[in-house]
C-alpha positions in Angstrom: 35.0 37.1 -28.4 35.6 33.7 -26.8 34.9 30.0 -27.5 35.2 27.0 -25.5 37.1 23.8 -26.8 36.2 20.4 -25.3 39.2 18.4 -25.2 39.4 15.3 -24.5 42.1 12.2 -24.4 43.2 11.1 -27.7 42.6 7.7 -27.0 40.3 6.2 -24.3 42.2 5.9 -20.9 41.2 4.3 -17.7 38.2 4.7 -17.8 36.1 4.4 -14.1 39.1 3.4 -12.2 39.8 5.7 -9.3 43.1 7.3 -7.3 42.3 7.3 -3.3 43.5 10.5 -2.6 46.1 10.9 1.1 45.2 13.4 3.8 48.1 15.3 1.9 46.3 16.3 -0.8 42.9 17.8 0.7 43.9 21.1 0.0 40.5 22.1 0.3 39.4 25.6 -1.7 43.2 25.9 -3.6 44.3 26.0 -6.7 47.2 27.0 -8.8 46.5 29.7 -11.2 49.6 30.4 -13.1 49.9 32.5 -16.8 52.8 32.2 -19.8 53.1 35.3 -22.5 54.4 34.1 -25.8 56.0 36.9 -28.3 53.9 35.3 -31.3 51.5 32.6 -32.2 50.1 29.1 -30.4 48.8 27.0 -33.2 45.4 25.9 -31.7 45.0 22.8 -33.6 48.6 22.0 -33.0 47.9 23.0 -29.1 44.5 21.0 -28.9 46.4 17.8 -30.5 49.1 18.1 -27.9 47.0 18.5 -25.2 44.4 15.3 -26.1 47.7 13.0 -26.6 49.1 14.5 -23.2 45.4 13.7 -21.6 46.3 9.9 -22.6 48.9 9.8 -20.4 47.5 11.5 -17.6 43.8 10.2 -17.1 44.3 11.4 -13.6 43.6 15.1 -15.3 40.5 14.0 -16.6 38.9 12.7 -14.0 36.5 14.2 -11.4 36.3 14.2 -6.8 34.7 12.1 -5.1 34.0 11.3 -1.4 32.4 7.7 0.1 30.4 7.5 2.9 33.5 6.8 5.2 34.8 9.9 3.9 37.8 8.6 1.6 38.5 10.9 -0.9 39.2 10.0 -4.8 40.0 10.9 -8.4 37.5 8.8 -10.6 39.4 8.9 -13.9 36.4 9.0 -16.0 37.6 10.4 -19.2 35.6 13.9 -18.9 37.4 17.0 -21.5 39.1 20.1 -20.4 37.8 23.2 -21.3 40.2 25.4 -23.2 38.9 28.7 -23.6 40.1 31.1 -26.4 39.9 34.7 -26.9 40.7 37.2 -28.9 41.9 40.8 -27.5 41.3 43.9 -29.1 41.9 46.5 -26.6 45.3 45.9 -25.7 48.2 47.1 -27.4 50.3 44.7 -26.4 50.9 42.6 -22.8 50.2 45.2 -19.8 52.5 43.7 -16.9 56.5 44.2 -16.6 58.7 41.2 -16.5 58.3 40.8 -12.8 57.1 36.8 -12.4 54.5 38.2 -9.5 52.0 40.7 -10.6 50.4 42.0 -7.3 47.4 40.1 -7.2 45.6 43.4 -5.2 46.4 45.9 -7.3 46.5 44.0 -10.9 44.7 40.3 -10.7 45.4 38.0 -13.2 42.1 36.7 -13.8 41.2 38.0 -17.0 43.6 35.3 -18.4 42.6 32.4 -16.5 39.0 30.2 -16.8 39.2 29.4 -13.2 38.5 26.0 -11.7 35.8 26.4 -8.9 37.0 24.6 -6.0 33.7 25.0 -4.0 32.3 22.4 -6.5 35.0 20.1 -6.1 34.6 16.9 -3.4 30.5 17.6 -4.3 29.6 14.3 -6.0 26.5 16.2 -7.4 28.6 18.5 -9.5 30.8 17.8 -12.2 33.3 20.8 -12.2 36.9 20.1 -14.3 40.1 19.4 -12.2 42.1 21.5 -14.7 40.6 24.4 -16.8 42.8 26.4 -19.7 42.4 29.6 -21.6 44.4 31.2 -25.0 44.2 34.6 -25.1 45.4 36.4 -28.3 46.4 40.1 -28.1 45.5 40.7 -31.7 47.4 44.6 -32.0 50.6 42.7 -30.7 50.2 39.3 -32.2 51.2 37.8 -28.7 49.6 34.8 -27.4 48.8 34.2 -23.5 48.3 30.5 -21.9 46.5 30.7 -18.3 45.9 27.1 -16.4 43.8 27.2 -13.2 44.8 23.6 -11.4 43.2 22.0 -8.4 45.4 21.7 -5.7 44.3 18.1 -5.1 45.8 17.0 -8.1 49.3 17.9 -6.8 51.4 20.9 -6.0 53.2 22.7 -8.2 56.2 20.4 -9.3 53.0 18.0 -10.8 51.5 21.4 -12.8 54.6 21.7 -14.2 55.0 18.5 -15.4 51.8 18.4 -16.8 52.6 22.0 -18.6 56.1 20.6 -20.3 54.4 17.6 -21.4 51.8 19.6 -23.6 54.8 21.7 -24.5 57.0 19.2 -25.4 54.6 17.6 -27.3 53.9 20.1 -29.5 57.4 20.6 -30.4 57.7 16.8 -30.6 60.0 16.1 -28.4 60.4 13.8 -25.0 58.8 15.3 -22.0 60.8 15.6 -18.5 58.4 12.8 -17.1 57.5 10.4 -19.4 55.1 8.1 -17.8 53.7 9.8 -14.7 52.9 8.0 -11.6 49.5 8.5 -9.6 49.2 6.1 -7.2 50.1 7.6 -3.2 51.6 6.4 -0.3 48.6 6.4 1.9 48.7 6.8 5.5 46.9 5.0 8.6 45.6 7.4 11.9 47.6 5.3 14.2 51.0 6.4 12.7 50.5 10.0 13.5 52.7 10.7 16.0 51.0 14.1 18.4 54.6 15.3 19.6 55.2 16.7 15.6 52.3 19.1 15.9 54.0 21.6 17.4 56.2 21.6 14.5 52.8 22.3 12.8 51.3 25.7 13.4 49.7 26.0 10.3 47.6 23.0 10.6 47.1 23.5 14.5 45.8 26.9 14.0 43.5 26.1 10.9 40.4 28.3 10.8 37.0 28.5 8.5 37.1 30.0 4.7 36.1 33.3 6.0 38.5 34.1 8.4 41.2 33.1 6.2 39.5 35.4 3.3 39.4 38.0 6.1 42.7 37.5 7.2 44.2 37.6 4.0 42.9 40.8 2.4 44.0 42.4 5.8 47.6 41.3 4.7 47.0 42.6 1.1 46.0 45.9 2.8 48.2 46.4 5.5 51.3 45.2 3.9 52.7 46.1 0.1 54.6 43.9 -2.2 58.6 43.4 -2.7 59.7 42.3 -6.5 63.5 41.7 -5.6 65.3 40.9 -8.6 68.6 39.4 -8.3 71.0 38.3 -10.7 73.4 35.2 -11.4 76.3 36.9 -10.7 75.1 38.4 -7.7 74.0 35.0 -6.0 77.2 33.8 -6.5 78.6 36.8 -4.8 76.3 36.1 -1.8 77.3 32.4 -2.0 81.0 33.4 -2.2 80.8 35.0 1.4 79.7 31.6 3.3 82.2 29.2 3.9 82.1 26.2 1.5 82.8 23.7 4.0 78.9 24.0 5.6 77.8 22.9 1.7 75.5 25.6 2.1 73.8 25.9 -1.3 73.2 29.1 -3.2 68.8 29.2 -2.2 70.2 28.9 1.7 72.3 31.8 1.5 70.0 33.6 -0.4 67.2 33.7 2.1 69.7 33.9 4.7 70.4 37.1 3.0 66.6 38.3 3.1 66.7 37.5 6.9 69.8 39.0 7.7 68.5 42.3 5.9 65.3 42.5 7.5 66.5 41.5 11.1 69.6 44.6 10.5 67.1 47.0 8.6 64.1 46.4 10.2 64.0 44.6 13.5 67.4 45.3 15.4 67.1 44.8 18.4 63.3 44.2 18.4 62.4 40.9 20.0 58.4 41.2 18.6 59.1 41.0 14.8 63.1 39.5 14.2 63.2 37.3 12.3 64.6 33.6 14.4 62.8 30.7 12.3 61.7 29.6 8.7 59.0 27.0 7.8 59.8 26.1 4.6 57.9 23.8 1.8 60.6 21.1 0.6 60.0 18.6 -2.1 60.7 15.1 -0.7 60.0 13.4 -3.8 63.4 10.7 -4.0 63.6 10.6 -0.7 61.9 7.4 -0.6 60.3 5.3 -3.5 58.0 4.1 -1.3 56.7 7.3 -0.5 57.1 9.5 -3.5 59.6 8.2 -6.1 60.6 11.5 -8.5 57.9 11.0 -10.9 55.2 11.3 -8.3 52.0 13.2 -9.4 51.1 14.5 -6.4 51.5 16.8 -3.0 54.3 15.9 -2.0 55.4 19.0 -0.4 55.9 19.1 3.8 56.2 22.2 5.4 59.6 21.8 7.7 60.0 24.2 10.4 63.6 25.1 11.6 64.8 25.6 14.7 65.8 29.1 16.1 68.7 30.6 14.9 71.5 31.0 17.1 72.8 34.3 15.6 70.3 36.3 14.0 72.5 39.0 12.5 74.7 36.4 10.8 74.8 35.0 7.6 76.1 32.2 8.3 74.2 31.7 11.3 71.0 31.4 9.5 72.2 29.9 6.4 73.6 26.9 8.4 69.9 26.7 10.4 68.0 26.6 7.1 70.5 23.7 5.4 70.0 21.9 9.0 66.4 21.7 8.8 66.6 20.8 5.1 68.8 18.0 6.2 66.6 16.8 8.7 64.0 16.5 6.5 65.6 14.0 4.0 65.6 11.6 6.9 63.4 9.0 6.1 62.5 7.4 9.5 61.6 11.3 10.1 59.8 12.0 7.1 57.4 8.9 7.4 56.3 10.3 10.8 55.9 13.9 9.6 53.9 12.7 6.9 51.8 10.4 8.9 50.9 13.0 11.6 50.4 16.0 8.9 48.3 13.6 7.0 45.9 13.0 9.6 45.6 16.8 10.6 44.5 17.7 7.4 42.2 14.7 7.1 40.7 16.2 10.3 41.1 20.0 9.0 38.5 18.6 6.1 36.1 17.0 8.1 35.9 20.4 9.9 35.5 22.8 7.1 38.5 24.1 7.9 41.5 25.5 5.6 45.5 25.7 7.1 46.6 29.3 7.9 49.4 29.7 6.4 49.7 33.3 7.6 52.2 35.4 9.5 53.5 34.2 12.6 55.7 36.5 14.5 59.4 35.6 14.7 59.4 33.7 11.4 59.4 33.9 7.5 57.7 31.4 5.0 59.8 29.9 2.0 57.8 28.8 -0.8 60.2 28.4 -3.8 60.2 27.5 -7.1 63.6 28.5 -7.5 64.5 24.8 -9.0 61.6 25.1 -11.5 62.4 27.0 -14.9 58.8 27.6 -16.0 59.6 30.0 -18.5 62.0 27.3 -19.8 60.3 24.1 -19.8 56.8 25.7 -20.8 57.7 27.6 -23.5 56.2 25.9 -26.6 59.8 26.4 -28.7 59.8 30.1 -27.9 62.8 29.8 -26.7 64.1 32.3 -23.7 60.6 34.2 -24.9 58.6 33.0 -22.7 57.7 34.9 -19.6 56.0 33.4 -16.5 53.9 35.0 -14.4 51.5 34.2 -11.2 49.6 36.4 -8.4 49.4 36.4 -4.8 52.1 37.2 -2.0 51.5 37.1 1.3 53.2 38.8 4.7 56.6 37.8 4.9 56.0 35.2 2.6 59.2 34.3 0.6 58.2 32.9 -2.5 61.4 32.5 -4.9 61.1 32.1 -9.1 63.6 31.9 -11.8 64.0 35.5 -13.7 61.8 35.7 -16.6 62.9 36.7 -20.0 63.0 40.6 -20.8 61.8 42.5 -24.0 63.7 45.7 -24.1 61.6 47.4 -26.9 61.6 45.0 -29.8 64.6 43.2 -28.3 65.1 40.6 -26.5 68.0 40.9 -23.8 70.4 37.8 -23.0 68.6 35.8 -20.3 69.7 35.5 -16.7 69.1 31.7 -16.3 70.9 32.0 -13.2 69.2 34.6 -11.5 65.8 34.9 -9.2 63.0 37.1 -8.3 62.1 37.0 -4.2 58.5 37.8 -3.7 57.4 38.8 -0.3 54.9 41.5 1.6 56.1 43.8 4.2 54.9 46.8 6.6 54.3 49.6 4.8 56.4 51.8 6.7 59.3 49.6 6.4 59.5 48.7 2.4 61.6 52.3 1.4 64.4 51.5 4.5 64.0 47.5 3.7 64.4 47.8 -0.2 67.3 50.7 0.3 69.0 48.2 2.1 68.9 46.3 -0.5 69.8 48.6 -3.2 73.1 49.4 -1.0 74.5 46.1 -0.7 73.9 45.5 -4.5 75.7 48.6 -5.2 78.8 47.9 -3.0 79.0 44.1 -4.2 77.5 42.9 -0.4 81.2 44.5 0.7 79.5 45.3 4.0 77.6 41.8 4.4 79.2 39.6 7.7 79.3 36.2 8.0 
């Protein structure tokens, strides 16, 4: 029993003016599909009033792709609704999934909550698919209400999915949002500032291949390697911090992968030079780094994809905490950062003239960090259910770190103190390795990390 709301901008926006999208954004076939379980009701007039005055503020949202003949991608703000679907369930009891943040996307997709945005249609100037779609699912035995949002990627990543989320939030609880007047326009970059000597810092957009041998390659990793939840909590990140000496400024995320590394390369991998674990290629935010190139209110992609050097010592904390902070470091350097941009831009441009998509895949000898770790989106998407909200999103890939806040947890009919301090680390490993790998684990939680060196 479903019915779909056209929403659209309170007020008229702007109307037939357009974004030009950078290289950065051609995510081509991605979205973000992301779901948020409240413990009682979403008012849907309240929700679709919030939404339509959030849409004046974003016209961005409710726009449409385009391409030009010189193939220059856009946003044509052009005022068309949202779809918010809404539903009523009367088969479940009550909400099936734990309070893990990532439900194992091949054993228990999230789809059923989510009205999917269908990126084939998007940059098709023929079709007219929504950048943005939403559903409301009530679970009528329980009286708990579920938000999904299926975003384009070319919209922005997932700090601007966020920020659209709280505003809606915020204003349906009246209050201020975290960014109050968004900003869409993007530093766009010219072929002749790529700079070829990056790309080897690159792999993912070097060894871009078609849709259907990523598809391929990915459900090979979803067979062939099973999900880690790894919940940890405040107090025992600061126990992990606590064993790194301060004086590297090594922050509490560093040491926390470190960690991860450190047990896998101990575990796993000792003494196997095929499959330790030597490098990360981590996503970093450079929003701030540069008002020029992505002040903090950006709406957009501005996510690079930093690749560290090796580490020196692979069986030490500190060792490989100090190589991840280094190639954070080295990515807040602006001169830097301008030619990164620059040269990834122009691969990407050249991955979508090709039909091709980045691999983003496993690459032997390093580990992925996608984190959200600095994101609360139980917190700031909770629609005044306060520390009631749980988050949830699907997908994990091989040795594939992605990093969330801990959700809230209902214990029965109670809800338990939240963590806000804690995280959940998200990853896929062999088979045959997740019992020694996650008994590991369970040993240096039980003995406080006593046995962990730096």
């Amino acid at each position: 029993m479903a019915t779909t709301l056209n929403i659209y901008p309170s007020v008229p926006t702007a109307c037939g003016s357009r974004i030009e999208l950078a290289g950065l954004d051609l995510w081509r076939m991605a979205r973000i599909d992301n779901v948020f379980v409240y413990p009682s009701v979403i008012e849907v007039d309240r929700f679709q009033k919030a939404l339509a005055d959030t849409l004046c503020q974003w016209p961005f949202v409710v726009g449409r792709s385009r391409i030009d003949s010189n193939e220059r991608y856009f946003i044509e703000m052009c005022d068309k609704p949202i779809p918010v679907t809404v539903n009523k369930n009367y088969n479940l009891v009550k909400w099936p999934f734990n309070s893990n943040v990532i439900v194992d996307f091949y054993e228990n997709p999230l789809s059923t909550y989510l009205d999917e945005v269908q990126v084939s249609k998007l940059f098709v100037n023929t079709e007219d698919e929504p950048l943005v779609r939403l559903k409301l699912t009530e679970i009528v035995q329980s009286n708990e209400w579920v938000l999904g949002i299926s975003w384009a990627h070319e919209l922005g990543d997932a700090a601007s999915c966020l920020s659209f989320l709280n505003t809606i939030s915020c204003l349906y609880q009246h209050k201020e949002p975290l960014i109050p007047v968004p900003l869409f326009e993007r530093c766009l970059w010219k072929e002749n500032e790529a700079d070829p000597s990056f790309l080897p810092l690159m792999k993912h957009f070097r060894d871009a291949k078609t849709f259907d041998e990523m598809w391929k390659k990915f459900m090979v990793d979803q067979e062939a390697y099973d999900q880690v939840n790894l919940c940890f909590s405040g107090a025992q990140l600061k126990q992990l911090h606590d064993l790194a000496p301060q004086n590297y400024q090594l922050t509490i995320h560093d040491v926390l992968i470190a960690y991860i590394i450190l047990t896998l390369n101990t575990s796993c991998y000792y003494d196997d030079d095929r499959h330790r674990v030597l490098r990360t290629n981590t996503s970093i935010n450079y929003r701030g780094v540069s008002d020029r190139i992505a002040p903090k209110s950006l709406i957009a992609n501005a996510v690079l994809m930093m690749l560290s050097e090796n580490v020196e010592d692979p069986y030490s904390l500190l060792s490989i905490a100090k190589t991840i902070r280094q190639s954070i470091v080295k990515s807040r350097d602006e001169t830097f950062l301008q030619r990164w941009l620059a040269t990834a831009d122009d691969a990407m441009r050249k991955m979508m003239h090709n039909d091709y998509l980045a691999d983003l895949g496993f690459v032997p000898n390093e580990i992925i960090v996608n984190s959200n770790f600095r994101y609360d989106w139980a917190n700031l998407v909770d629609f005044g259910h306060t520390d009631q909200c749980r988050f949830h999103t699907g997908w994990s890939g091989a040795f594939y770190l992605r990093i969330f806040r801990l959700n809230p947890i209902l214990n029965g009919d109670t809800w338990l103190p939240r963590d806000q301090d804690g995280a959940e680390v998200v990853f896929r490993i062999e088979k045959h390795l997740k019992e020694k790998f996650m008994n590991a684990i369970k040993r240096d939680m039980e003995d406080n990390f006593a046995r962990i060196k730096n």
